[in-house]
N, C-alpha and C positions, 0 to 999 in steps of 0.2 A: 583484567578480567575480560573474558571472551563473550559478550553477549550478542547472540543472533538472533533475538523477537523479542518483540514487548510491546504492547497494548497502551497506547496512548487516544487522549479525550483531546479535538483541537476545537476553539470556539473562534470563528473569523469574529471581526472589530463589526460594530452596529455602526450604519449611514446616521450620519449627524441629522438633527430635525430642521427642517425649512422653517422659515423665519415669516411672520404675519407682518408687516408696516405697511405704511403707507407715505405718498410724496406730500408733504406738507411743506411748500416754499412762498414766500410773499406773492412772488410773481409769478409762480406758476397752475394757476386753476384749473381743477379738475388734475389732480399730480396723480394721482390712483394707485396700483398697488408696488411696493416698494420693495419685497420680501424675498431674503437669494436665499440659493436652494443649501443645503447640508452637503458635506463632502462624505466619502466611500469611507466605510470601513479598512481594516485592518487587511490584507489575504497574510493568511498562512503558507506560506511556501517552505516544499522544502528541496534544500542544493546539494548537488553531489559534492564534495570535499575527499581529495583523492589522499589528503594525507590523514584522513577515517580510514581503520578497521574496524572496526566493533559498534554496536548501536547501547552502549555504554551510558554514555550521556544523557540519551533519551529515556533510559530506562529508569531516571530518578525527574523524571518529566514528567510529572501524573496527568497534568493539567499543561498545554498552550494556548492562551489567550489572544487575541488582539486588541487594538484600542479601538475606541471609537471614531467617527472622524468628527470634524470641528461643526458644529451649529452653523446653517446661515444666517445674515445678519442683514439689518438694513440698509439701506443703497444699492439693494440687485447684490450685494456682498456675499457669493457662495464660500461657504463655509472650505477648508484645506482639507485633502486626501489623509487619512491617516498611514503612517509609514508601518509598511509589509513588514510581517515576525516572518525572517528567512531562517530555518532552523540547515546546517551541516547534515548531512549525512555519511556513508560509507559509499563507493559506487559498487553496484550490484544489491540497490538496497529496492525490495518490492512493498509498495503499498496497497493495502486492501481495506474497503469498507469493510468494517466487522458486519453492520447488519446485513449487508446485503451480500456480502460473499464475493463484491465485483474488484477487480483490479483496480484502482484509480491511476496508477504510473509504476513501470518499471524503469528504474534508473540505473543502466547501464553503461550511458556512455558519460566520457568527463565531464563536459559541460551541462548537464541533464539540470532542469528544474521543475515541478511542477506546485502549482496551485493546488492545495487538498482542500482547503475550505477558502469558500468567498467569502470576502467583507459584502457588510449591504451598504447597498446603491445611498446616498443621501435622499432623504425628504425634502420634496418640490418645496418650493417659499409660493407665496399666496400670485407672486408675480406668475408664475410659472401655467396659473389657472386660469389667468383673463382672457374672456372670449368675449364677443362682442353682444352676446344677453346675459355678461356677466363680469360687466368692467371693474368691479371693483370686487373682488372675491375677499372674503374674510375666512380665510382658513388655509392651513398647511400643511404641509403630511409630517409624521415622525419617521424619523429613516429606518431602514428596511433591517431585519435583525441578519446577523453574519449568521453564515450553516455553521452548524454544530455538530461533529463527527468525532465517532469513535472508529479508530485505525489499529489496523494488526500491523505493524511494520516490523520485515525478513529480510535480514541481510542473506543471500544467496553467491557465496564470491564466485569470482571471473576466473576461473578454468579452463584451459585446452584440454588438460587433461586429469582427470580423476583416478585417484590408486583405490581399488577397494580391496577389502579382505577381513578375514578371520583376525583376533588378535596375535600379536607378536609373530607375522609372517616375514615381516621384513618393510611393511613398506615405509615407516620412516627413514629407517637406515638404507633405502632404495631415493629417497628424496635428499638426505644429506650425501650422496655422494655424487648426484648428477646436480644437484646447484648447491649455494650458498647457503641455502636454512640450514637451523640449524636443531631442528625438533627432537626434544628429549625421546632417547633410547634405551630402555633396561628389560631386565628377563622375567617381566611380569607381563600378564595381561594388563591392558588397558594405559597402557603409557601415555599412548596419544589420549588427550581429551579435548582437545580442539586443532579444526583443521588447521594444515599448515600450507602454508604456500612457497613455492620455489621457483626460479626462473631459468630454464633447463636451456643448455646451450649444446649443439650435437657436433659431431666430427665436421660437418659439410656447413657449419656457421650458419644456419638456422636455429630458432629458437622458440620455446613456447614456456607456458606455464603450466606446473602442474601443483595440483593440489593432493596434499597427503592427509584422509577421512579418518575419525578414529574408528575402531577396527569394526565389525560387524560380524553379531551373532546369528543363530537360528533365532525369530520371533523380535527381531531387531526393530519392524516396521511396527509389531503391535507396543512394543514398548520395550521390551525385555534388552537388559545391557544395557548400555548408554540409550536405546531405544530410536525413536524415527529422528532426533535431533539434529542429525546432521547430514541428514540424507537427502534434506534439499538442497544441500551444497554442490551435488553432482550433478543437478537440477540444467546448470548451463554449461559443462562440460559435452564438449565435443568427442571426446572419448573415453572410452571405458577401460583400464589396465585393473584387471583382476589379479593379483598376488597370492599365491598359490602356494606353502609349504609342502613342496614335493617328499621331502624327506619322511614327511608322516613322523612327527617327531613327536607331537603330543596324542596320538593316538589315531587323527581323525584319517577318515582315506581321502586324499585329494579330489577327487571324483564329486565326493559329497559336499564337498567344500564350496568346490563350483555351482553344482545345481542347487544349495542353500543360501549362496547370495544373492543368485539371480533371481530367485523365488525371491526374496525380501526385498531387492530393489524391484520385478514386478509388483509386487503388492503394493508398493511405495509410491509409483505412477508407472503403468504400461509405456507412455515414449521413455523412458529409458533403455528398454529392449530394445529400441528399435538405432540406439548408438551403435557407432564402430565400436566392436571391445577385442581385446588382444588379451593369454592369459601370459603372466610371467610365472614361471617355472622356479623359484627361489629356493636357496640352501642345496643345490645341486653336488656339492661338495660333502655332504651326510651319506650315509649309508643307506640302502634303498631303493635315493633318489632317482635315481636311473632307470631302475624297474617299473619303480612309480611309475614316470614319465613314458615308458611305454605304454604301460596301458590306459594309461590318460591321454595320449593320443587317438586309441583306437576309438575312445568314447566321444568325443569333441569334434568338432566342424568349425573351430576358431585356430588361428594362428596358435602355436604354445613359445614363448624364447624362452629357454632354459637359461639361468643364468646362479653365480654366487654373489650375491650384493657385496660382501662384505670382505670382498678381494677385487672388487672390478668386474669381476671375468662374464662375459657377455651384454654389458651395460649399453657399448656404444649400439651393438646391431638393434636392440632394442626402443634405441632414443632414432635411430632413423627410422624407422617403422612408425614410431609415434609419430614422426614430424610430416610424414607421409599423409597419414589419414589426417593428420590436422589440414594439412594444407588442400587436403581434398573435401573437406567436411566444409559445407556453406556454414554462415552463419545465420541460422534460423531462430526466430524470434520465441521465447522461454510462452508465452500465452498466446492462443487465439485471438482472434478479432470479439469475438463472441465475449469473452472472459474478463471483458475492458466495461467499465463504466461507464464510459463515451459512448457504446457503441447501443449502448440502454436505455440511454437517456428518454427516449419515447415514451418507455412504457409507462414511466412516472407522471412527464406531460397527461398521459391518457387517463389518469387518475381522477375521480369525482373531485369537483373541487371544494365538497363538503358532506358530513355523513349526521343525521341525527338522532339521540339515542332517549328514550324517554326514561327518566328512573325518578319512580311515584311521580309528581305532581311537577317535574322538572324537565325540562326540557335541557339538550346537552348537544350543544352545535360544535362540529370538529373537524377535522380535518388540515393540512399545510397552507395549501389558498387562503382557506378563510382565515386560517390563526393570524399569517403575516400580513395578509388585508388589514386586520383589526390593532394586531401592532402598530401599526402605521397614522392609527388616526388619532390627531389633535382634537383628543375631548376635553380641551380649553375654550373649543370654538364651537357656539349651537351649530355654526353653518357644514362644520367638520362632520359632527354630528349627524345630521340632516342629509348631508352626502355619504355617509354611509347608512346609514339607512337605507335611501335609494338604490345602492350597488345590493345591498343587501334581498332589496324585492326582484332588483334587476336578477337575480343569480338565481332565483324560484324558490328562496327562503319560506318569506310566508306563506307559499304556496303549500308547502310541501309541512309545514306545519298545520296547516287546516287540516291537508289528509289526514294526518295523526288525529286530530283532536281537538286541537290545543283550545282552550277558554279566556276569554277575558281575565287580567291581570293572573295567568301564570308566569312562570319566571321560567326564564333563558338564561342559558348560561353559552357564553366563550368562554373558555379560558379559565381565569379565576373570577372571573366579572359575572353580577348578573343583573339582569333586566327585567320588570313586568312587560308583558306583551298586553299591547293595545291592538285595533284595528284600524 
């Protein structure tokens, strides 16, 4: 089965909790604080695996977890890293924030990996706190929770070259005779239903790849026929071969043909226009086809090869002409700078690092800062306590609660927690 996107949930591994002890030795006085820190969460990564097609696998992956890492322990003892969930992928596989619409990684080349979610940091051990008005601290942090992300992941395969077209024009049987694949062929619409790949080899011992798309309708990008599914496939194709039933065999006029796909791959993304596209003339051996091809010329400003796929006859001139623009076309990168998650990362830094909402007599403190500040803290320990707290006025919390209102013994709430407010 040919799967190319699927919506997966990744939850990176939570940082192990810092450890409270202390040095208690015969002979050592005043041993003071003893308590090693928690080790990293889990990352989520995922590896390109070149012997992947298909995002298959992942598609029965509802959920990827990570583990936690190890608790620290007494004697300065930091807790162990926990081991990264490296999930395979296909190469040519894109990842995207669902919420946010941003890229996190395009994986394109073999050795590609990336981090989609971080494990968290481990929680400091009370060692980690001693300062010198503060030699012997009694408290530790709990380690930091992993991000938790939900991902669009698109396989987009690795193309030089893209056949489009109308159905049953020819272009699988244009794809089995210049390489090895071997894509079912018969005298229905829609044969193809998933791309196929071939590795085209030309008279002059150059080579490239080309991809054969299943066919495309009028109203393709809005859904209609197979619909937009696999029209990100040509997404990284360096060129464009338009397949053309010259013969006008099921009715349409070739003319319309042409300016009805390039409408739907416009529609689909505007840089595709702006590819090299060549059209191939196919079925030239029908009745017509000749005529056709005349006045198809007069209307066009592209290259046209005429050609009969299913006797050879004009194949080679055609595959050098591809191998031409291939090796003239850069390789330019499928997304902007702008379109990267990386390249965003600010705007979130720049985010309040808390919001609060009043509902009846309740106060509702929110935000990512404060949520995983408050995760973090060892309410085993008053002095844990007590330091948050403090971070807490330090951040203009109870400030910013007076302005609202707030009364002796109302309740705050983080999270699921809540608290009466004193002053």
């Amino acid at each position: 089965m040919f799967i190319d996107e699927t919506l997966i949930k990744v939850i990176a591994g939570n940082g192990g909790d810092g450890c409270i002890a202390f040095r208690r030795e015969k002979f050592v006085p005043m041993g003071g604080p003893f308590g090693g820190s928690g080790g990293r969460g889990s990352n989520i990564i995922f590896k390109v695996d070149t012997g992947l097609h298909t995002l298959i696998d992942l598609r029965y992956m509802k959920t990827i977890k990570g583990s936690k890492g190890e608790n620290g322990s007494g004697k300065n003892m930091d807790g162990k890293n926990a081991t990264d969930v490296i999930i395979k992928v296909p190469q040519g596989t894109v990842v995207t924030d669902y919420d946010t619409n941003l890229i996190i990684a395009d994986l394109k080349n073999v050795d590609d990996e990336v981090i989609v979610a971080k494990g968290g940091r481990g929680g400091r051990g009370n060692t980690a706190f001693k300062t010198l008005s503060n030699p012997a601290p009694n408290f530790s942090e709990n380690g930091e929770p992993g991000e938790e992300k939900v991902l669009k992941v698109e396989l987009k395969l690795l193309a030089d070259v893209g056949l489009v077209g109308f159905p049953s024009v020819g272009k699988s049987t244009i794809l089995s005779k210049v390489s090895r694949a071997k894509p079912k062929i018969a005298d229905y619409h829609f044969t193809t239903l998933t791309p196929n790949l071939g590795v085209v080899k030309t008279i002059d011992n150059r080579s490239f790849v080309m991809a054969d798309l299943p066919g495309l309708i009028e109203g393709a990008s809005e859904g209609v026929g197979l619909g937009d599914k696999f029209l990100r496939h040509i997404e990284r194709t360096k060129v464009i071969a338009h397949v053309i039933d010259m013969s006008s065999l099921e009715g349409r006029n070739p003319y319309d043909d042409f300016v009805s796909i390039n409408k739907e791959l416009e529609n689909f993304s505007p840089k595709l226009m702006k590819k090299p596209m060549i059209v191939i003339a196919n079925k030239m051996d029908l009745p017509n086809a000749s005529k056709n091809l005349e006045e198809f010329k007069k209307k066009v400003q592209v290259d046209v090869f005429p050609i009969t796929a299913i006797s050879n006859e004009g194949l080679n001139e055609v595959l050098v002409k591809l191998a031409d623009l291939v090796d003239k076309e850069p390789n330019t990168p499928l997304y902007e700078e702008g379109e990267y998650l990386s390249h965003v990362l600010y705007k979130f830094e720049e985010e309040k690092p808390f919001e609060i909402r009043k509902d009846n007599n309740e106060y509702i403190i929110y935000g990512k800062k404060i949520e995983k500040m408050f995760k973090m803290v060892n309410f085993q320990s008053q002095d844990g306590i007590d330091r948050f707290i403090k971070k807490l006025r330090k951040m203009g919390i109870d400030d910013e609660l007076e302005k609202m209102g707030i009364e002796e013994g109302a309740i705050v709430k983080i999270l699921d927690f809540e608290f009466e407010y004193h002053k």
